[in-house]
C-alpha positions in Angstrom: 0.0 0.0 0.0 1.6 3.6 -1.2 0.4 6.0 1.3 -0.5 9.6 0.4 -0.2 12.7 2.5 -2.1 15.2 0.5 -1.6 19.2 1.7 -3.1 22.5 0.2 -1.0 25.7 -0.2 -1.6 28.6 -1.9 0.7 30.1 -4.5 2.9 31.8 -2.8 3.6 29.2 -0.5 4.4 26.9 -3.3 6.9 30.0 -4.7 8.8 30.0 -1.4 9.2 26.6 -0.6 10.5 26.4 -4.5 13.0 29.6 -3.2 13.8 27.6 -0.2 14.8 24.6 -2.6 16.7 26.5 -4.7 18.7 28.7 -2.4 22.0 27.3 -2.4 23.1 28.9 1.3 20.0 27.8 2.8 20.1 25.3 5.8 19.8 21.8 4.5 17.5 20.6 7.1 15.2 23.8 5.5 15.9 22.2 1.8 14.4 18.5 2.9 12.1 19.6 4.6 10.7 22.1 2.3 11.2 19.0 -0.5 8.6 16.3 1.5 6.6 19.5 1.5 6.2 20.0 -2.5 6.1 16.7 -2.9 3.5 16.0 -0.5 1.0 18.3 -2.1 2.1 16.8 -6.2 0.5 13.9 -4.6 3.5 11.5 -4.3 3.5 8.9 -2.1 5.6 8.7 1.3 7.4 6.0 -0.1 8.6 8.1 -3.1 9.2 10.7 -1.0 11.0 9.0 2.0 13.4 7.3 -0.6 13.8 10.6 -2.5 14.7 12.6 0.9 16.5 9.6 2.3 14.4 10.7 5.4 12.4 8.3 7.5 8.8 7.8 7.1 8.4 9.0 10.5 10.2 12.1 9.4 7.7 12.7 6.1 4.6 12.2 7.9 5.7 15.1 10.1 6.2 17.5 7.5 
């Protein structure tokens, strides 16, 4: 079973979570967790997204 932690955020949230992302001096704890963020709300599953982050699924479901 793939499970799915769907969010909502608005437009400008998406927009700085992409800044975080992308912002090379930024804290890496910031960067992953803005990552499992994004992909939560594209729908991916915390499979994906745990293997993606090399995070645990504990650690996704909390973000």
């Amino acid at each position: 079973m793939h499970e799915r932690i769907l969010t909502e955020h608005g437009a400008g949230d998406r927009d700085r979570l992409n800044t975080i992302v992308a912002d090379p001096n930024m804290p890496q704890k910031h960067v992953w967790r803005a990552r499992i963020v994004i992909m939560s709300a594209n729908g991916v599953c915390t499979n994906a997204i745990r293997t993606a982050t090399s995070k645990s699924n504990t650690t996704v479901w909390r973000w």
